[in-house]
VMD Tcl script that draws the C-alpha trace (Angstrom):
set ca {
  {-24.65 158.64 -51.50}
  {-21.26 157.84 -50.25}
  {-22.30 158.02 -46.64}
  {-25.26 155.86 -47.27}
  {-22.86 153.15 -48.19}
  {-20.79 153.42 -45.32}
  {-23.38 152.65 -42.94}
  {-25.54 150.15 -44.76}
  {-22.47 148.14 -44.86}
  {-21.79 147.67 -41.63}
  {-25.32 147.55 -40.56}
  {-25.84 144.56 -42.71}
  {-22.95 143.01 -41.59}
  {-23.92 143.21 -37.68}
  {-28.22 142.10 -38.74}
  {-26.54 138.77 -40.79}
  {-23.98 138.11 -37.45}
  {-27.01 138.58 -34.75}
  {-29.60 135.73 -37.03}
  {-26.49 133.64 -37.18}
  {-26.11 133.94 -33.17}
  {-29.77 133.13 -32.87}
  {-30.06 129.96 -35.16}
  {-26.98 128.52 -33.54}
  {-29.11 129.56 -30.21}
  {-32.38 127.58 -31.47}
  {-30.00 124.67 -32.67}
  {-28.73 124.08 -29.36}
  {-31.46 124.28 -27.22}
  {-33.46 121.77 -29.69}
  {-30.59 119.34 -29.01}
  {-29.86 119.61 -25.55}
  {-33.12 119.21 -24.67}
  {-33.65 115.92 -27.56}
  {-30.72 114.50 -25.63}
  {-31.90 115.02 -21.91}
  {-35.63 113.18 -23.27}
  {-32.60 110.32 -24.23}
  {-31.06 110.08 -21.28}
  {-34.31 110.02 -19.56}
  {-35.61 107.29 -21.83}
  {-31.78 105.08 -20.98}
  {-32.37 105.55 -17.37}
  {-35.27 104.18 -17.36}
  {-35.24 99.96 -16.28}
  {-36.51 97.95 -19.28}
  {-37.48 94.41 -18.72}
  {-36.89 91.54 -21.65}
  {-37.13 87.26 -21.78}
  {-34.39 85.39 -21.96}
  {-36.11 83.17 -24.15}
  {-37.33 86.12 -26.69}
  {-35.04 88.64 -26.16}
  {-36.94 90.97 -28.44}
  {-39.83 91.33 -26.21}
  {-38.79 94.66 -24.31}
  {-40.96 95.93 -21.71}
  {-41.14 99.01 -19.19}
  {-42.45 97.00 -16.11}
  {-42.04 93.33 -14.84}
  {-44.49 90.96 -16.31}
  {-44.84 87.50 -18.11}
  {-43.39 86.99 -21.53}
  {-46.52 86.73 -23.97}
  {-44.86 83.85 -25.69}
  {-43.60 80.88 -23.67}
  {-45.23 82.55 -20.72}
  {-41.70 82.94 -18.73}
  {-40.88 85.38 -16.00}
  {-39.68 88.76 -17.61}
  {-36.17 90.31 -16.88}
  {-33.90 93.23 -15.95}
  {-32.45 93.98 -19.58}
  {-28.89 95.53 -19.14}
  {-28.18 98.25 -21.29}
  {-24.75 97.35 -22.62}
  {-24.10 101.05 -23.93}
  {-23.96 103.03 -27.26}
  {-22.22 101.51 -30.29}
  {-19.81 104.69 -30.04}
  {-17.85 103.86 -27.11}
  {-18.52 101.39 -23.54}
  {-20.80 102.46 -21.42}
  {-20.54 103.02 -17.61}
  {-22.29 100.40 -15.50}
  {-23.85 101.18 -12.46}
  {-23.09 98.61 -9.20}
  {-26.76 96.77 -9.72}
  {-25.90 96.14 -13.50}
  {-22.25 94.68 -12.89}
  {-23.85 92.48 -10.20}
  {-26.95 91.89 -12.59}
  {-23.60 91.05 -15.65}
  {-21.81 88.56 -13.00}
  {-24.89 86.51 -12.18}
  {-26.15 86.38 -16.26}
  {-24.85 82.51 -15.83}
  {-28.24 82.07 -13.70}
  {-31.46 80.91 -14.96}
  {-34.54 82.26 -13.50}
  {-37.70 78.89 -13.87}
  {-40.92 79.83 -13.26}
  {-43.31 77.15 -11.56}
  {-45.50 76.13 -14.64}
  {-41.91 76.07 -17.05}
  {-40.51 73.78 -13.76}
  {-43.59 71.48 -14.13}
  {-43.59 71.50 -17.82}
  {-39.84 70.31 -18.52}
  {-40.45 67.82 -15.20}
  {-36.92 69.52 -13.53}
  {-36.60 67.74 -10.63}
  {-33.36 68.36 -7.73}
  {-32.12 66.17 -5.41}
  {-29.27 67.44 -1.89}
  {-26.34 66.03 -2.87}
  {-25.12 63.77 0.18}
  {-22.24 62.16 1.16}
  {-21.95 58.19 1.00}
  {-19.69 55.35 0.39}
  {-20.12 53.43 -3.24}
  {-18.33 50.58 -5.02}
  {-16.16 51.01 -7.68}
  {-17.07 48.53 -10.47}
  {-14.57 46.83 -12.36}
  {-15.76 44.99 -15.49}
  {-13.89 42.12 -17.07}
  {-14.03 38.92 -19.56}
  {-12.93 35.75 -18.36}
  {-13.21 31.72 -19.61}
  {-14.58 28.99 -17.30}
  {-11.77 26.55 -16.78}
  {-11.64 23.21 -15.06}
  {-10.66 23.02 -11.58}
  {-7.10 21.83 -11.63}
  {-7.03 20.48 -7.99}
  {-10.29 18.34 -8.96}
  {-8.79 16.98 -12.20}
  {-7.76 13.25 -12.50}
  {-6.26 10.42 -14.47}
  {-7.32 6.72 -14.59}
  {-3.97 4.88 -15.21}
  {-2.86 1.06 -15.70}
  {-1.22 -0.30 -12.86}
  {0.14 -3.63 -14.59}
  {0.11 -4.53 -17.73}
  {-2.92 -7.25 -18.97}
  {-5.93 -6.93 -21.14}
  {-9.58 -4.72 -20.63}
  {-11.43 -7.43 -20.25}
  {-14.53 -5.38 -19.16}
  {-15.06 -1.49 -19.71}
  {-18.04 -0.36 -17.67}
  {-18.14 3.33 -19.09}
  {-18.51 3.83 -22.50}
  {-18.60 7.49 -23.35}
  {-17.16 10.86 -22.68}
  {-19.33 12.64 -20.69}
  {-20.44 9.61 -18.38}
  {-20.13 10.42 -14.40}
  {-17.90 7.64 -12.59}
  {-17.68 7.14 -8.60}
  {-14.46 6.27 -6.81}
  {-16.48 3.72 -5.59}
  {-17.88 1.70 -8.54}
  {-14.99 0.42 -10.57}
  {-14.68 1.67 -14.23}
  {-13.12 -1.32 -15.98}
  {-11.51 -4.92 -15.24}
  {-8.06 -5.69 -15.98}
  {-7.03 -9.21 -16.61}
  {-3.36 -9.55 -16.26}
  {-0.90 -12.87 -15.19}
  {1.39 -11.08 -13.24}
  {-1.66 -10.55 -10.79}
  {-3.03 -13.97 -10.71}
  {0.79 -14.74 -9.95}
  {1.14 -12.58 -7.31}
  {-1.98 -13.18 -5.72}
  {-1.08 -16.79 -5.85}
  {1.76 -16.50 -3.91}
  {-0.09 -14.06 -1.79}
  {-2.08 -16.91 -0.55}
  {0.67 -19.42 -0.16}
  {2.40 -16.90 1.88}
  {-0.56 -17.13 4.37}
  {-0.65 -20.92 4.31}
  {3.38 -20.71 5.22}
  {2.57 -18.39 7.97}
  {0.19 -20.74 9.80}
  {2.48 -23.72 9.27}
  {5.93 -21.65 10.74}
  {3.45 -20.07 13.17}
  {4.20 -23.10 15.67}
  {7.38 -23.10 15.32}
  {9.53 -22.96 18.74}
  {11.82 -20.98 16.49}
  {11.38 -17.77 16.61}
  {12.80 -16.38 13.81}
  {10.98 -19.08 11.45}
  {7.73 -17.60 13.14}
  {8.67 -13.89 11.67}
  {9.69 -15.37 8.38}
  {6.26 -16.27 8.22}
  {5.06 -12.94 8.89}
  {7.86 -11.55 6.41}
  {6.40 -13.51 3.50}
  {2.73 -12.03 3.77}
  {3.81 -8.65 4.39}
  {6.01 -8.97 1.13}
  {3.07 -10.47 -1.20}
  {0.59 -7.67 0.49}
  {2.81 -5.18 -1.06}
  {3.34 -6.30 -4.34}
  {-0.47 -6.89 -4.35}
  {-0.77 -3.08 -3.39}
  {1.76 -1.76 -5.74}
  {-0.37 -3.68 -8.41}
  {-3.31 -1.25 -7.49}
  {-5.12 -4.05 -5.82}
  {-7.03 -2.42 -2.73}
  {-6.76 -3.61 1.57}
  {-10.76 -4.33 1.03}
  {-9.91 -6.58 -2.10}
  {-6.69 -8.19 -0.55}
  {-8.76 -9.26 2.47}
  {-12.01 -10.59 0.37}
  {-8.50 -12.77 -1.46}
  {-7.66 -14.22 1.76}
  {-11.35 -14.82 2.73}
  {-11.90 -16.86 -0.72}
  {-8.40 -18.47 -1.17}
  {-8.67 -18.23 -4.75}
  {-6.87 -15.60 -6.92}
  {-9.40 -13.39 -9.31}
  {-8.62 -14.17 -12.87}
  {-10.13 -9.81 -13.27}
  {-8.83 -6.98 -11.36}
  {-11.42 -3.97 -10.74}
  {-9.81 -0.47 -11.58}
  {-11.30 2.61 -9.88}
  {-10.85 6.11 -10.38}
  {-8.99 8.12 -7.87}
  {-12.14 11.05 -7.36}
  {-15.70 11.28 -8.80}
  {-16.71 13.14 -11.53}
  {-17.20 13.48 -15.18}
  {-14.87 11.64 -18.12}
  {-13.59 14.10 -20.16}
  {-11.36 11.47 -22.29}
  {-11.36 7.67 -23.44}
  {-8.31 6.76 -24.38}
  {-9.50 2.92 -24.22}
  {-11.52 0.20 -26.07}
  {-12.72 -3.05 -24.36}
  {-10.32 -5.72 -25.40}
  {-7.16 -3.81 -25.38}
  {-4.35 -4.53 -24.49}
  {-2.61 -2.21 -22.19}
  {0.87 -1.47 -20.53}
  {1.95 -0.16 -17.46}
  {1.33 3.50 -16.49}
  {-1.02 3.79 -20.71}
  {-4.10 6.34 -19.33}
  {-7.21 5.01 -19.81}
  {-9.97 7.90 -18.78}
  {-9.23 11.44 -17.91}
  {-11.90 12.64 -14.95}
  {-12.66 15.86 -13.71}
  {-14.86 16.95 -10.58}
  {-17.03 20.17 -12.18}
  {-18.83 20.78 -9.44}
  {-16.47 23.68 -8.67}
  {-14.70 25.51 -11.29}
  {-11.95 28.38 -11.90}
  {-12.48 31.44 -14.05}
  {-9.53 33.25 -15.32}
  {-10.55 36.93 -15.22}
  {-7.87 39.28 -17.57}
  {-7.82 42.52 -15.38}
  {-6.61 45.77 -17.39}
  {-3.18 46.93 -15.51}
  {-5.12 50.36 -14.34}
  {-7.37 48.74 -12.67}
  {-4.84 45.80 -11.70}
  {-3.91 47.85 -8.03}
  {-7.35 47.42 -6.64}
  {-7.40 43.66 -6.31}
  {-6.89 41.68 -3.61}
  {-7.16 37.83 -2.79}
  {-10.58 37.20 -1.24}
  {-12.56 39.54 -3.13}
  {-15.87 38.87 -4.08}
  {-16.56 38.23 -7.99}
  {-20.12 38.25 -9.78}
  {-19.63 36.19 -12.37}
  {-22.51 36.35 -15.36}
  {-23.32 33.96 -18.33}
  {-24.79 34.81 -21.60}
  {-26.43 31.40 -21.11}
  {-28.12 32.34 -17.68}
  {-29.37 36.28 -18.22}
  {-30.41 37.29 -14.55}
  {-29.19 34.76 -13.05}
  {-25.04 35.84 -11.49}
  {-22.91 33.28 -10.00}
  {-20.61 34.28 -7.35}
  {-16.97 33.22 -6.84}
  {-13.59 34.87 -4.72}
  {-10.49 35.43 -6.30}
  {-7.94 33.05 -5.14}
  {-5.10 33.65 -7.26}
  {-3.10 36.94 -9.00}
  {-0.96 35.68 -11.32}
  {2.59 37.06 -11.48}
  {3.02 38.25 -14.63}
  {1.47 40.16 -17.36}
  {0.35 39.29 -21.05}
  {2.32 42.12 -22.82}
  {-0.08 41.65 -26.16}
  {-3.23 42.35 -23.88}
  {-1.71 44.80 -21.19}
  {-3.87 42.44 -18.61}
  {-3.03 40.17 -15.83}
  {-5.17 36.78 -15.35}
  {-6.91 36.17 -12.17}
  {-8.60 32.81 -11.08}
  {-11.78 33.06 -9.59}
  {-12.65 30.02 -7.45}
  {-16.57 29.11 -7.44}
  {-19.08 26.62 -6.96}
  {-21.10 25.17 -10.08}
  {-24.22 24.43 -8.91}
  {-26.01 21.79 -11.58}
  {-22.87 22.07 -13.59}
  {-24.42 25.15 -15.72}
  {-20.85 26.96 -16.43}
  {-18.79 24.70 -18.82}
  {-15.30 24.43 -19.09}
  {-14.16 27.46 -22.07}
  {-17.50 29.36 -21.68}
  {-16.97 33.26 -21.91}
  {-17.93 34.83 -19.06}
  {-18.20 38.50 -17.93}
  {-16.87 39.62 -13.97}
  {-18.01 42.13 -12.04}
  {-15.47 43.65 -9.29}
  {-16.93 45.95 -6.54}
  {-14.04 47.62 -4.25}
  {-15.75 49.77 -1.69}
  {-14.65 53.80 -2.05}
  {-14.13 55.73 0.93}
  {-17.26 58.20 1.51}
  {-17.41 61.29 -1.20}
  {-20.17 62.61 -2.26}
  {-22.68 61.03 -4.90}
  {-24.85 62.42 -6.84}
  {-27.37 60.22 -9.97}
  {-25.74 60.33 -13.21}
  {-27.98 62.54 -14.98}
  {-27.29 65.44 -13.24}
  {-23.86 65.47 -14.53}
  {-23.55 67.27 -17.89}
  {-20.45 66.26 -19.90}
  {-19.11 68.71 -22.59}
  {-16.24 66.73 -23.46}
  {-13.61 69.30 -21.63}
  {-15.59 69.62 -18.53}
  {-18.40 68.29 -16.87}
  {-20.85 70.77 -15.38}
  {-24.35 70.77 -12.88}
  {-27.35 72.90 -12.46}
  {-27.46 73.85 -8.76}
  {-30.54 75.31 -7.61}
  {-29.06 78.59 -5.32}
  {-32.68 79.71 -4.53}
  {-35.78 79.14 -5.09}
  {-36.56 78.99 -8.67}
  {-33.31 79.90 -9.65}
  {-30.34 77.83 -11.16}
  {-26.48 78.00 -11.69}
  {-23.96 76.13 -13.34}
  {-21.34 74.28 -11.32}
  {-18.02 73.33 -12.80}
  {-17.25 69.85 -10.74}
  {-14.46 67.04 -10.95}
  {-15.98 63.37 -11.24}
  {-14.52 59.99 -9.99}
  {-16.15 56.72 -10.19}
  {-19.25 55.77 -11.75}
  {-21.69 53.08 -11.66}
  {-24.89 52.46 -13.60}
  {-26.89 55.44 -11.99}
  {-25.04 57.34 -9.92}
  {-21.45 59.40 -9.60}
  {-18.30 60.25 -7.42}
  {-17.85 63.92 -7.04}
  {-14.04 64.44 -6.25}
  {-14.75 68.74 -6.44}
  {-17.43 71.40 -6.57}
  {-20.35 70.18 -4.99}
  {-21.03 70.83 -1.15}
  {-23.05 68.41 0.87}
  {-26.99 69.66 0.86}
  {-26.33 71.35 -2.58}
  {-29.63 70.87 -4.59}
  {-28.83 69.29 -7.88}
  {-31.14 69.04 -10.93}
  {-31.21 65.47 -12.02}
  {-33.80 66.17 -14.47}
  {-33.97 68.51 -16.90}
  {-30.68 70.11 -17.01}
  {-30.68 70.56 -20.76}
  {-33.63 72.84 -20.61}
  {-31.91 74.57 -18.17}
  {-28.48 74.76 -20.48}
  {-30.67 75.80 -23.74}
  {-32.00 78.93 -21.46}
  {-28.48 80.13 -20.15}
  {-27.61 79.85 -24.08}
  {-30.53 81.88 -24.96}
  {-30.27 84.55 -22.35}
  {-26.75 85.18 -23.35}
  {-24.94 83.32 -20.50}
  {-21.81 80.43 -20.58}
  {-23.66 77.47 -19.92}
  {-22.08 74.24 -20.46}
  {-22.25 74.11 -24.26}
  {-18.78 76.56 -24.71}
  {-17.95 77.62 -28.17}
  {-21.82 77.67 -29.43}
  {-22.96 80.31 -32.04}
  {-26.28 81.76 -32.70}
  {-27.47 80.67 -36.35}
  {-30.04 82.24 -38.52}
  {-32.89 80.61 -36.77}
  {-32.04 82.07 -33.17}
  {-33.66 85.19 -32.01}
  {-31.41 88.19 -32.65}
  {-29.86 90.34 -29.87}
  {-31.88 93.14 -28.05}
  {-31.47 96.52 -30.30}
  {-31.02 94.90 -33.51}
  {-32.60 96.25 -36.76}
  {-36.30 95.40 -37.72}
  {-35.16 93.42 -40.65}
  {-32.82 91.29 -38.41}
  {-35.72 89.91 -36.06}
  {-37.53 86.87 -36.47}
  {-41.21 86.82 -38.09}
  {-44.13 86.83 -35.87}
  {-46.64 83.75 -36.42}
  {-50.05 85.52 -36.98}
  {-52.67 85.36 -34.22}
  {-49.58 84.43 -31.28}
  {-48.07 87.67 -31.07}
  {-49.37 91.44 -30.68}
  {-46.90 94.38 -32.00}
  {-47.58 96.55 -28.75}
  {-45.80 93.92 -26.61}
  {-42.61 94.65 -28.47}
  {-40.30 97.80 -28.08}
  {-38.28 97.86 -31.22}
}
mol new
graphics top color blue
foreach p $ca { graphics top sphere $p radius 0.5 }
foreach p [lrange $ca 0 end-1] q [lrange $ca 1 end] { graphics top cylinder $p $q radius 0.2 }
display resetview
């Protein structure tokens, strides 16, 4: 009995060790080989859409959603640790910014490209200015002598005078006096005339001279001082013209009044060429230069630009504005601008040649201002680029643009929304997926987004 025990023990003891040995066997085998099917399944190239990245495929296809070209889906490795990329799927992670169109998405978001070139453009400078009055063609009608307005022959501001119709008569006695002894002075002269003296003679000559100029002091004209000595009578009413034609833009007269030497009566001014003083910001203050050409447009004329040339810079600066005033000389054709009418200027300075591109193919973030360059065929990058001037429709590019580069002008956002979607930087930085985005590849079932019935079959989907 005691011998029985001695080997039953030990016999047990090696039968319990040798079905331990050959579970732990079995349990390896089973999982060596469930991890080789694994790593058979990871090797294998899976294709997805950037648009719906939860449609996973085995083979290259269209998505059965939108109907976009499928593609590579990079495995980004186990949630236990990073995995190893192979040389195609680093080159495949560096080019992610790219966005693959297909023809019918390309016609269906109407993207549209266009070589960027180089070419010379103006840079515009826009400004406010106020039509003023010519200064140079500004006059006043003064009283020569005193006397009395015995006739006014304009009536009202606004009236146009000539310098060759006379705007009022002046009756005055120191002109009838001196016009008096203008024509005795004449009637001396032709008696000493035959004198055989021959300084009597030139005291004849002396005494009209002398009554000519008072006569001309007096404002009198040579044509009216020669129609005098034609009539031999004095006028009792002296004509007074205006020194220039134009417009009267003050009575300061009545008819009746009297009036004393150097009193204004009108104030005239010539508008048919005026200045416009043009307040220029001090940035843009360095590119202006005497000469340059000025499109000047009214509220009052829509459409319809005058043009002047800057004649003046003035030499200081209005510290309350930061701006310096410019005049802008111009022509007033039908007197349409009127003296204190706001006005906006337009400046073009010429650029030197860099290249252009339309101003919707430029994509402004805020930070930095980004276009869609098409590399190949169908396919489309983001360009980081440095912009200059602008005009109404089109761009300076200072950086990051070659000449010939094919730029999308249309469409770009479509382009920017897909680079989002598929994961890459775009131009939006900072953006976050929200509840109503699709979820990443390899998320849970309860983490996708719902199906709508009748647009989408479960066999297209590897979840």
């Amino acid at each position: 009995m005691t011998l029985n025990k001695k080997i039953a023990i030990p016999l047990l003891a090696i039968i319990l060790a040798a079905a331990a040995g050959g579970g732990w066997y079995l349990w390896q085998k089973k999982h060596s080989a469930a991890g080789g099917d694994q790593k058979t399944a990871q090797g294998k190239q899976l294709y997805t859409c950037s648009m719906h990245p939860f449609i996973i495929k085995d083979k290259p296809g269209l998505c059965p959603i939108c109907g976009m070209e499928l593609i590579k889906k990079i495995d980004t490795g186990a949630a236990g640790g990073a995995a190893v990329q192979t040389p195609e799927q680093k080159q495949q992670a560096a080019m992610l910014g790219q966005v693959s169109i297909s023809p019918a998405q390309r016609v269906m978001a109407n993207i549209d490209t266009v070589a960027a070139k180089k070419t010379t453009m103006n840079k515009e400078i826009n400004a406010v200015g106020i039509v003023q009055f010519d200064q140079s063609r500004q006059a006043k009608v003064t009283a020569w002598i005193a006397g009395r307005i015995d006739k006014l022959n304009v009536s009202t501001v606004g009236a146009f005078v000539s310098k060759n119709r006379p705007v009022a008569e002046i009756y005055s006695p120191d002109l009838v006096a001196t016009q008096q002894e203008y024509l005795l002075a004449l009637k001396s002269r032709e008696q000493l005339k035959s004198s055989l003296i021959a300084s009597i003679a030139r005291n004849g000559n002396g005494l009209v001279a002398s009554a000519k100029q008072r006569l001309m002091l007096f404002g009198v004209r040579e044509s009216q001082i020669a129609a005098l000595a034609k009539a031999g009578t004095p006028n009792i009413r002296l004509p007074i013209y205006t020194p220039l034609s134009g417009i009267v833009i003050d009575k300061l007269v009545q008819q009746g009044q009297y009036i004393n030497v150097g009193e204004v009566l009108f104030n005239v001014a010539d508008l048919s060429r005026v200045w416009v003083d043009v307040e220029i910001y001090e940035n843009e203050f360095p590119d202006i230069r005497i000469g340059q050409k000025v499109e000047i447009n009214s509220q009052s004329f829509p459409g319809k630009p005058f043009t002047g040339r800057i004649s003046y810079i003035y030499p200081f600066l209005d510290p309350k504005t930061r701006t310096v005033k410019v005049r802008v000389e111009m022509p007033n054709p039908g007197m349409k601008l009127k003296p204190d009418m706001f006005v906006n200027a337009v400046i073009k300075v010429p650029l030197a040649e860099t290249i252009v591109v339309p101003v919707s193919a430029v994509m402004d973030t805020g930070k930095r201002q980004v276009v869609w360059i098409e590399s190949s065929p169908g396919i489309f990058e983001p360009r980081d680029v440095q912009v200059g001037q602008r005009t109404d429709d089109k761009i300076q590019i200072l950086s990051g643009l070659s000449q010939g580069d094919e730029v999308a002008v249309s469409g770009g956002y479509l382009i920017d929304s897909e680079s989002q979607l598929k994961g890459g930087s775009g131009s939006m930085p900072g953006m976050k997926m929200d509840d109503n985005k699709p979820a990443a590849p390899g998320a849970s079932p309860a983490q996708q987004p719902p199906a709508k019935k009748g647009t989408l079959k479960m066999d297209n989907m590897k979840m």
